[in-house]
N, C-alpha and C positions, 0 to 999 in steps of 0.2 A: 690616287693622289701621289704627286712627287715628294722625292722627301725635299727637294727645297722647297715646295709648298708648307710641306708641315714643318718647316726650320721659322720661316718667314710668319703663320698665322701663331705660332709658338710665341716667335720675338710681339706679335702685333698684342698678343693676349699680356704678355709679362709687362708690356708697356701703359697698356691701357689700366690695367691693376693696380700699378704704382702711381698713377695719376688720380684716380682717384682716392690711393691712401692722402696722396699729398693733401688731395680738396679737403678729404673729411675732417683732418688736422687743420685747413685752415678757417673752417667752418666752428671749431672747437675755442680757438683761440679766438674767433672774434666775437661769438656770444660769452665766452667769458669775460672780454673785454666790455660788456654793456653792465656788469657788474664793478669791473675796477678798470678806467678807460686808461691805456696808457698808450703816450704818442710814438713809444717805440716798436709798440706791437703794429702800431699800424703801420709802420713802417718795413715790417720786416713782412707783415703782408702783404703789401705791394710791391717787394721785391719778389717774392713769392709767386705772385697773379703773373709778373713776367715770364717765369718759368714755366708757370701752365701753361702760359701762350704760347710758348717754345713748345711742350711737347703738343700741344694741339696740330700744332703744324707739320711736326714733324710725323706725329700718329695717320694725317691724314694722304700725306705724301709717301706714307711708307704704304697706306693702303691702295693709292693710285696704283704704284710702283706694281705691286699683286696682282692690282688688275689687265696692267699694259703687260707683264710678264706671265702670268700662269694663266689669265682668261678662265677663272673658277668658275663653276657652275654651281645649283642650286644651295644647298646650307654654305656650303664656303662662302658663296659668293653672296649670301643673306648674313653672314658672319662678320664679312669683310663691313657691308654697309654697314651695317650695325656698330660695329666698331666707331668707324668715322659718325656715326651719329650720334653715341656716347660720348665720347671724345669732346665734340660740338657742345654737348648740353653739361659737362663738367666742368670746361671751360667758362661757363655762366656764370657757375653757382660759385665759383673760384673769384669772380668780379661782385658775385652777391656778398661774400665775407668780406671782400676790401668794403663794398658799402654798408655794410654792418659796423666796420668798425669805423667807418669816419664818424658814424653815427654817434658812437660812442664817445671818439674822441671828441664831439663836437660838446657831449653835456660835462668835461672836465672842467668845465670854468663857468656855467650858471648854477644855478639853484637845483641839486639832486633831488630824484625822484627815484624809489624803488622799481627796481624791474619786477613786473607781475610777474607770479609765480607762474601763470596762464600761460605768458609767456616765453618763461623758459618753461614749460613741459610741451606748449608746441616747438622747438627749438628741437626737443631732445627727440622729438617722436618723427621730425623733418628727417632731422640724420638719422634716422632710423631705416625709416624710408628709402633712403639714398644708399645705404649700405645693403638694405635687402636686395635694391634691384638691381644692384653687381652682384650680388649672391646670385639672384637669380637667374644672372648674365653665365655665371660662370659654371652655374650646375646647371644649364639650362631647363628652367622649370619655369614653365608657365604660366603656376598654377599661383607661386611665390609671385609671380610678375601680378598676377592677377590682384591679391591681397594689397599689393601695394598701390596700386589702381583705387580699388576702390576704399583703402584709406585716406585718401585726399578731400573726399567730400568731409572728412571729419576735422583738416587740418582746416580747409576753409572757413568750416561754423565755428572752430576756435581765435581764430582770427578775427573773423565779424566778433565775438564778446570780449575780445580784447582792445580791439579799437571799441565799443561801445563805453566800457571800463575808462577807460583814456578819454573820450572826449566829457564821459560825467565829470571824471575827475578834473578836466581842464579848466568845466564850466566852472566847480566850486572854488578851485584855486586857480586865478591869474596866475601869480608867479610863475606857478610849474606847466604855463602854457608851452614855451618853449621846449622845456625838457619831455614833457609827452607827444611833442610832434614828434623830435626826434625817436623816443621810443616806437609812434605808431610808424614811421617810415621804416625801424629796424620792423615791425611785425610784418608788416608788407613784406619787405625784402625775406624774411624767413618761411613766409606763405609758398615764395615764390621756389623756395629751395623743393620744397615739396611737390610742386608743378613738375620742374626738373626733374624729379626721382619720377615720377607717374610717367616724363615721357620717353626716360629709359628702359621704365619696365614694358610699354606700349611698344617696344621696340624689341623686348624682350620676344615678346607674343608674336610677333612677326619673325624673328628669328627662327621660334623653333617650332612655329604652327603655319608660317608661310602667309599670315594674312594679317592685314592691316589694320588696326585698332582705331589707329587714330581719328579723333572728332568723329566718331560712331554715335555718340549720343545726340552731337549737333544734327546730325542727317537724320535721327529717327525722327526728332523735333520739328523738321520742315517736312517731314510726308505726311 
């Protein structure tokens, strides 16, 4: 390997790292915002969401860039993709906290409702998720990518009993119809943060096993 290879997948790793510190922080700031909504934070999130899209873009041109110049081969070049497909799926979850907090901002002027506790601890155990499977990006461990995977079927059944929660609760109070939509479209959106992590870490497995995870279960289910 050249060293301007290893200069260049060095800068690719230090980038992609800080981007998703940026998400995790703004994933932080917007579930806390479903607790006390303020129209500043939402603001300073969508300035925010600009910036991911800025390094998305530029993460992913810097990976072309790699490609057209050093022509890597096997884990570099399962490294390189990987990166850009990281990259891709942080960028999401970065439009998922701006929608979290409109959410939020939206119940500042009707009739509050408590955020279940249900769901803030699917909230907490989402970014959990998403931090492991840069963990597991970055120690390349498979095994970490794995756990993360098959945490997701647990984010999912927390989600169905919180939207069941929310719509008992809507039936018994009108009022707080409104304020539990909003809530059930933040759990939605929070379900969704966990998708995101599952198909980094799926991406993980491909990185350092060579083979492709993804919709593995769809395909068992149609033979």
């Amino acid at each position: 390997m050249s060293i301007h290879l290893i200069r260049d997948l060095e800068n690719l790793h230090r980038d992609i790292l800080s981007m998703c510190a940026n998400v995790e922080e703004m994933i932080h700031i917007a579930v806390q915002g479903l607790s006390q909504p303020r129209s500043e934070l939402n603001n300073e999130l969508i300035e925010r969401d600009k910036e991911i899209d800025s390094m998305d873009v530029k993460i992913e041109e810097d990976c072309l860039k790699i490609l057209a110049l050093h022509q890597p081969v096997a884990i570099d070049l399962r490294r390189i993709t990987t990166v850009m497909k990281i990259a891709g799926e942080l960028e999401r979850v970065a439009d998922l906290a701006v929608n979290i907090s409109e959410r939020a901002c939206s119940l500042m002027n009707i009739e509050s409702m408590a955020v279940p506790p249900r769901l803030q601890e699917m909230a907490k155990r989402s970014l959990e998720m998403l931090h492991q499977s840069i963990d597991s990006y970055v120690e390349l461990d498979s095994q970490l990518a794995q756990r993360v995977i098959e945490e997701d079927t647990s984010i999912d059944e927390m989600n169905r009993g919180i939207i069941d929660d929310l719509t008992n609760l809507m039936k018994q109070t009108s009022s707080q119809v409104e304020a539990g939509l909003h809530l059930f479209s933040s759990s939605r959106h929070i379900e969704r943060i966990a998708d995101h992590a599952t198909n980094i870490a799926e991406d993980v497995v491909y990185l350092v096993e060579g083979e492709i995870i993804r919709h593995r279960m769809n395909l068992k289910s149609t033979t």
